[in-house]
C-alpha positions in Angstrom: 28.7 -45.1 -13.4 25.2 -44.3 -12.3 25.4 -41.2 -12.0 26.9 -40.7 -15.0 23.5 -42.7 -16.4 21.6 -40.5 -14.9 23.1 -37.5 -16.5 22.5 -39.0 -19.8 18.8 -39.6 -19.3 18.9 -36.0 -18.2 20.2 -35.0 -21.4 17.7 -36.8 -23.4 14.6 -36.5 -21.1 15.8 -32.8 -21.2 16.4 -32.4 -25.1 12.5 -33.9 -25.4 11.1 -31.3 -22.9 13.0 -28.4 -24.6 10.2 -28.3 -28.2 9.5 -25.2 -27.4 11.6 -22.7 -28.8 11.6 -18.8 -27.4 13.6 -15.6 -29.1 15.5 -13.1 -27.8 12.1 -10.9 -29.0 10.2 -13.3 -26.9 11.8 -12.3 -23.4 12.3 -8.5 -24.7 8.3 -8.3 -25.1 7.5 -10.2 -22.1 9.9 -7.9 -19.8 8.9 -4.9 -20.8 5.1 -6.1 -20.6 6.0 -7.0 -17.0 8.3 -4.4 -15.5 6.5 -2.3 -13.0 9.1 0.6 -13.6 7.8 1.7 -17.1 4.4 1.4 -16.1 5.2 3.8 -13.3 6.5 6.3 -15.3 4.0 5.5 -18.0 1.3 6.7 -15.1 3.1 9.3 -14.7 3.2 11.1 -18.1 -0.4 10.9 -17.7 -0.7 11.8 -14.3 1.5 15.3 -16.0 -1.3 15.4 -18.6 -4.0 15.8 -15.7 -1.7 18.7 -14.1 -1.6 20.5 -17.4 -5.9 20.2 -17.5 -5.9 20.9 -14.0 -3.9 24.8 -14.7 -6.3 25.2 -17.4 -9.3 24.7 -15.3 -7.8 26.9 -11.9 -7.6 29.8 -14.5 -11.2 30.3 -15.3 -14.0 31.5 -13.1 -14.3 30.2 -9.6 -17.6 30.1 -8.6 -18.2 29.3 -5.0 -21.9 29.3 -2.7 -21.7 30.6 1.0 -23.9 31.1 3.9 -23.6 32.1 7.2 -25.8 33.2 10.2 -25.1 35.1 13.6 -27.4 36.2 16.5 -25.6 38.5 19.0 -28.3 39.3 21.6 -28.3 41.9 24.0 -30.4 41.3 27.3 -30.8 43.8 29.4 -28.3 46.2 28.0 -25.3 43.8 28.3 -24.8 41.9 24.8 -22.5 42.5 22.3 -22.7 46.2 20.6 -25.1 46.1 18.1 -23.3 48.5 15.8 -21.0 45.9 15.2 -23.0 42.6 15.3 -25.8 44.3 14.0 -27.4 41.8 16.6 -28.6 39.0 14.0 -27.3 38.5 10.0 -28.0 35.5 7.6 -26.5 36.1 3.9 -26.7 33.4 1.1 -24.3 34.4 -1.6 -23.3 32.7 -4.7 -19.7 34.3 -5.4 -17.5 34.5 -8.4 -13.4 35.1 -8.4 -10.7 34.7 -11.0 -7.3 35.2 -11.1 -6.3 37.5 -13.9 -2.5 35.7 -15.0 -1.1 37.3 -18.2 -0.7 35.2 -21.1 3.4 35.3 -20.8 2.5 33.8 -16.8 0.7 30.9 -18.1 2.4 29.8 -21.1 5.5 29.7 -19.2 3.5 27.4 -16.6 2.4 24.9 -19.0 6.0 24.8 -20.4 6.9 23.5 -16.8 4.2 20.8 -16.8 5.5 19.9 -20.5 9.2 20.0 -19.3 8.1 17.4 -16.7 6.7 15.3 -19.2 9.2 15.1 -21.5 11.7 15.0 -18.7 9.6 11.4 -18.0 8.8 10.4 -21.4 13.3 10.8 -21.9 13.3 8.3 -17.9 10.9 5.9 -20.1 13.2 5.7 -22.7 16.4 5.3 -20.7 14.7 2.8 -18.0 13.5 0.6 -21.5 17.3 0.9 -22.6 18.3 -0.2 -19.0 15.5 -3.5 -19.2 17.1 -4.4 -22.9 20.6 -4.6 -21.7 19.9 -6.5 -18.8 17.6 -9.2 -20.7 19.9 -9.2 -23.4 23.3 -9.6 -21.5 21.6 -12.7 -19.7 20.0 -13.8 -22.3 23.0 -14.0 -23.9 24.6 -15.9 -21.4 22.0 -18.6 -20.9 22.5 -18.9 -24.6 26.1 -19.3 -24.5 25.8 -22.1 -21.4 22.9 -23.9 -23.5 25.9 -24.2 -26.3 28.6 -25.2 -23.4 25.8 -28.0 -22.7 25.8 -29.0 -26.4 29.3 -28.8 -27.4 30.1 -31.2 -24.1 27.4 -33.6 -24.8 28.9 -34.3 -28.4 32.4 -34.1 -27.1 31.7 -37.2 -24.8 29.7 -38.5 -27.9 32.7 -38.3 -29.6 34.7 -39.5 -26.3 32.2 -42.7 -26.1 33.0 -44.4 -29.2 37.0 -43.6 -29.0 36.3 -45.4 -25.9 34.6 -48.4 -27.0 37.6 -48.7 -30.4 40.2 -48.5 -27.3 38.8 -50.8 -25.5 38.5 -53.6 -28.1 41.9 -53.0 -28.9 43.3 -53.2 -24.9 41.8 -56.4 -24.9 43.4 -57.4 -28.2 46.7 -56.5 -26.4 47.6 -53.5 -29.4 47.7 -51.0 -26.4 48.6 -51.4 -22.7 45.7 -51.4 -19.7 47.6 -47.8 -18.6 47.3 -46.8 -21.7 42.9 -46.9 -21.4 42.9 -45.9 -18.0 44.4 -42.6 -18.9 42.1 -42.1 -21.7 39.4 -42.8 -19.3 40.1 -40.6 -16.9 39.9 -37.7 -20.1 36.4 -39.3 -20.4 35.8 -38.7 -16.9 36.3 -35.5 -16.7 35.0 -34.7 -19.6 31.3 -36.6 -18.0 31.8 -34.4 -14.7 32.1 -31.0 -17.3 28.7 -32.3 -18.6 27.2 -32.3 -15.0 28.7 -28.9 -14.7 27.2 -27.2 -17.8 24.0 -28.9 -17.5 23.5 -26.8 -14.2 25.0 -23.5 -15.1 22.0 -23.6 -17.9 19.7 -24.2 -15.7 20.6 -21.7 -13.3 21.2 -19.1 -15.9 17.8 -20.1 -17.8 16.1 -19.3 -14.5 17.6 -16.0 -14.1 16.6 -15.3 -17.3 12.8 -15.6 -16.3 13.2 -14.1 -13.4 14.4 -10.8 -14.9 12.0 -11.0 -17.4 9.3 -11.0 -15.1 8.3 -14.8 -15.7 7.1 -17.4 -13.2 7.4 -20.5 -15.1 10.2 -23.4 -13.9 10.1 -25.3 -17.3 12.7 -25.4 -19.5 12.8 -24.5 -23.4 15.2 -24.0 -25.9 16.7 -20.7 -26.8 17.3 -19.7 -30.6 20.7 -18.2 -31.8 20.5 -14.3 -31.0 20.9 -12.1 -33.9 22.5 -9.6 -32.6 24.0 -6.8 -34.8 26.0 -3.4 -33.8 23.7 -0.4 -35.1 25.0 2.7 -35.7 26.4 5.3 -33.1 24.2 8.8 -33.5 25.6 12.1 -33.1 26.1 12.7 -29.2 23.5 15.5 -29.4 21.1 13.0 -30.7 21.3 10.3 -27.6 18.9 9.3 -25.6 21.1 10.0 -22.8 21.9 13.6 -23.6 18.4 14.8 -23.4 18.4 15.1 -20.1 20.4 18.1 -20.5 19.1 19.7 -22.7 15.9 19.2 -20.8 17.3 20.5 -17.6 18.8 23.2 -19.5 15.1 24.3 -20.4 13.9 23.7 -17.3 16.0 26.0 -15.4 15.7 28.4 -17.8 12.0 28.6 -17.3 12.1 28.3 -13.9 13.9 32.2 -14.4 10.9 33.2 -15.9 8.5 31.4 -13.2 10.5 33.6 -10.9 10.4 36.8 -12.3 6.7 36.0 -13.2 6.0 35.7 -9.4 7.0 39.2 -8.5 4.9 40.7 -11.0 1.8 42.4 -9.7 -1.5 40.5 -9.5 -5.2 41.3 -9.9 -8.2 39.2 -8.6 -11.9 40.4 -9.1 -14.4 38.9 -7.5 -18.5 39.5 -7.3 -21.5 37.8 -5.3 -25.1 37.8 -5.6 -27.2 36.6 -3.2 -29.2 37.4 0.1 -27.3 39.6 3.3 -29.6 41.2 6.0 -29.6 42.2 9.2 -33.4 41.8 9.6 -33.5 45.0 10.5 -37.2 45.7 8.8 -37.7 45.0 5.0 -35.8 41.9 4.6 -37.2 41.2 1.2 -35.4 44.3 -0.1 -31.6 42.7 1.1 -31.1 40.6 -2.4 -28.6 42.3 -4.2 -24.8 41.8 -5.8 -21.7 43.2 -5.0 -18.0 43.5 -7.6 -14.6 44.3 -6.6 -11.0 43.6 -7.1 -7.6 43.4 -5.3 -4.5 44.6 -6.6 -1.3 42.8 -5.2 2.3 44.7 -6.1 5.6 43.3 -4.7 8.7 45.5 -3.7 10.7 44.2 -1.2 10.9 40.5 0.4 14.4 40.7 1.7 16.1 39.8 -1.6 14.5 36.7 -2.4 14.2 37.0 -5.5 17.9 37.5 -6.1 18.6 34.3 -3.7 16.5 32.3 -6.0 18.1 33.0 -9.3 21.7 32.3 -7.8 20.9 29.0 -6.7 18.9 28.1 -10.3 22.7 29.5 -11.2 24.3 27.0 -9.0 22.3 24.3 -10.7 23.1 25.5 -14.3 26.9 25.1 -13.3 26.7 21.6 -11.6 24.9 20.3 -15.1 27.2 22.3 -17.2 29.9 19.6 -15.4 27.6 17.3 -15.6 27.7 17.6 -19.3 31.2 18.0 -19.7 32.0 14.8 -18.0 29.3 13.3 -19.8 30.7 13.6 -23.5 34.1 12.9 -22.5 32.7 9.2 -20.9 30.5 8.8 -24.1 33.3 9.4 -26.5 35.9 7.2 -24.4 33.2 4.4 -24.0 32.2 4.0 -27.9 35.5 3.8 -28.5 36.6 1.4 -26.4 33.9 -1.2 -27.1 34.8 -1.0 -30.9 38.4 -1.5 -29.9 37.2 -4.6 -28.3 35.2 -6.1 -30.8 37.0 -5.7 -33.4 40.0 -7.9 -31.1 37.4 -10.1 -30.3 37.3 -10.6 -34.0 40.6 -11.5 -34.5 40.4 -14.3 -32.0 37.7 -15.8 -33.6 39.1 -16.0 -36.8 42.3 -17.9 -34.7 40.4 -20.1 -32.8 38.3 -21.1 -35.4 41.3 -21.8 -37.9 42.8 -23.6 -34.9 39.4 -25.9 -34.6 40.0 -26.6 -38.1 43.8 -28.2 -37.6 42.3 -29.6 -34.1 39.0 -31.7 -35.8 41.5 -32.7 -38.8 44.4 -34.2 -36.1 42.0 -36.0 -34.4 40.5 -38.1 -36.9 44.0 -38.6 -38.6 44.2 -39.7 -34.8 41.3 -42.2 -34.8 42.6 -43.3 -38.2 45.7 -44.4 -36.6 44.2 -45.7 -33.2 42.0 -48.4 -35.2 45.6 -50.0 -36.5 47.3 -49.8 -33.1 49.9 -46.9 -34.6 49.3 -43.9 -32.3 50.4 -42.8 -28.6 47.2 -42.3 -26.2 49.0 -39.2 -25.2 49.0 -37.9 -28.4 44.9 -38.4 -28.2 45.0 -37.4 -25.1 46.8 -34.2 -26.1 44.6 -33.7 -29.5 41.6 -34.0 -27.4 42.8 -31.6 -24.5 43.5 -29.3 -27.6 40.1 -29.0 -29.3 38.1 -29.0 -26.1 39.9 -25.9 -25.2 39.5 -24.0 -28.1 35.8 -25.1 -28.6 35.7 -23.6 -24.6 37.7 -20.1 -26.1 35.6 -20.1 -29.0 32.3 -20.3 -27.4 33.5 -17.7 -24.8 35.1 -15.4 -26.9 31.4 -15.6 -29.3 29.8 -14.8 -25.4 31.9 -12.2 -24.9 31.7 -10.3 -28.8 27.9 -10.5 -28.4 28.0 -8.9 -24.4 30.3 -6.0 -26.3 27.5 -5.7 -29.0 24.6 -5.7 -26.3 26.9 -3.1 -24.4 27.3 -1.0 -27.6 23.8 -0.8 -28.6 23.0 0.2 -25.4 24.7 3.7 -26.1 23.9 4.0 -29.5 20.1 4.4 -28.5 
């Protein structure tokens, strides 16, 4: 029996520790606070912001200072030839380029950088959807083993003073010594169920922080979640169908980005500076200089082509991509609601079977006090409750996973 003792200052030293009280909100805010991932891909929406900046500035004037120096000497007759070293040079230019890019070119740029940002700000949302579900499906089940714990503490409550009326009346010779053996070896089990729950809280408790990001060992209370099914949105309107229709854009601008590379381009460029040959009259060599290039393509081996099948190739794989997509959506909603609404009809069975089960038993304890009922038929009564307290507890578990799973798609 000292273990069993020991269990039972466990509960109470446990129930004292457990005045703090946390929500389902509570963990929610803390994981998302914590996760690593969405600050990644936070960074990275502003890291696309700096790339969108960074076009803007490569598109205006690039102004660039040079120098060099050379001294080719020629000794003797043997050197370099002078008509093309001009022996000795120095220039010091300050130089200016740009880039002329038609207005089509870069607007059709910066919808690529925006693609890439909406593309991560749609990851954020997804990867947030991903952290809810999994908080909320564990939090869920510490929840449900913290009410395992509770419901078998008061069933051996309960067990505990049946025990105590038995006994009195096995020593007053109304029932047999078998007859409070068996009943103690319900109460037995019932103590070793306690042991049992009282660790698969604490285990899941811990998960719980340790998803959530928290490095704490204590142990608190958990408050009933309120968890409610919210309302499925048009397919077109999911979170998880705009990444299609992102790629979709995507692709189709990367067509343009193509077709805008094998247009022609024009730089101009101009210096100003100092470039002399020191020759005689060196303080006359400070001057400027313009000029542009013009580049045209008209053949690379049929590139060009190459490139637009494969974006075509792409465009097909997320067109089956897509298809598969609505058909799993569809089928998934609907099979979730199928299961909720069963799980429905189960509770409103178990719990009208708890009713008849609670009633029996005190009839039961009414007639154990005078000596007129069979310990089986406790025995059985008890048996009876205990498992559907167990199937309504899991089936509540369960209804509430279905919810979390539910939600998850109508984001």
């Amino acid at each position: 029996m000292k273990w069993f003792f020991g269990i039972i200052i466990f509960i109470s030293s446990y129930s004292v520790s457990l005045a703090q009280t946390y929500s389902l909100d509570h963990y929610l805010n803390i994981a998302q606070k914590n996760s690593p991932l969405l600050r990644d891909i936070h960074n990275q929406v502003g890291l696309s912001k700096l790339d969108s900046l960074r076009l803007r500035a490569s598109n205006n004037f690039q102004v660039n200072a040079s120098s060099a120096g050379l001294f080719a000497p020629v000794i003797n007759g043997s050197g370099y030839s002078g008509a093309i070293t001009n022996v000795q040079t120095f220039n010091a230019l300050l130089g200016v380029s740009k880039t002329i890019i038609g207005r089509g070119n870069l607007n059709t740029q910066y919808a690529a950088i925006q693609l890439q940002r909406d593309s991560l700000i749609a990851l954020s949302r997804i990867s947030e959807q991903d952290l809810r579900k999994s908080i909320i499906a564990q939090y869920i089940t510490a929840y449900g083993s913290a009410q395992q714990l509770k419901f078998n503490s008061e069933t051996i409550e309960l067990l505990n003073q049946e025990e105590a009326i038995l006994k009195n009346l096995t020593r007053a010779n109304v029932y047999r010594q078998s007859d409070y053996l068996a009943f103690v070896v319900t109460l037995k089990q019932q103590q070793l169920q306690l042991l049992q729950a009282t660790l698969q809280f604490k285990n899941d408790y811990a998960t719980l922080n340790y998803l959530a990001g928290i490095a704490d060992t204590s142990m608190a209370q958990l408050s009933e979640p309120i968890i409610q099914k919210t309302q499925t949105p048009q397919i077109s309107s999911s979170i998880f169908y705009q990444k299609f229709k992102l790629d979709s854009l995507r692709l189709i601008n990367s067509h343009r980005l193509i077709d805008f590379s094998y247009k022609p381009r024009v730089n101009v460029f101009g210096d100003a500076g100092f470039n002399s040959d020191f020759t005689g009259q060196e303080y006359k060599n400070f001057g400027t200089s313009v000029g542009f290039n013009i580049i045209v393509p008209i053949y690379d081996g049929g590139q060009r082509k190459l490139l637009h099948q494969r974006l075509a190739i792409e465009e097909d794989s997320r067109l089956s991509y897509k298809s598969f997509f609505d058909v799993q959506y569809r089928q998934q909603i609907a099979q979730l609601n199928q299961q909720i609404s069963e799980s429905d009809k189960i509770l409103n069975q178990v719990n009208e079977q708890i009713k008849y089960t609670e009633s029996l038993i005190k009839v039961d304890t009414q007639l154990l006090q005078t000596g007129d009922l069979k310990i089986a038929d406790l025995i059985l009564a008890v048996n009876n409750y205990l498992t559907a307290k167990n199937l309504l507890t899991q089936t509540t578990i369960s209804r509430l996973q279905l919810i979390n799973q539910l939600n998850y798609w109508n984001k």
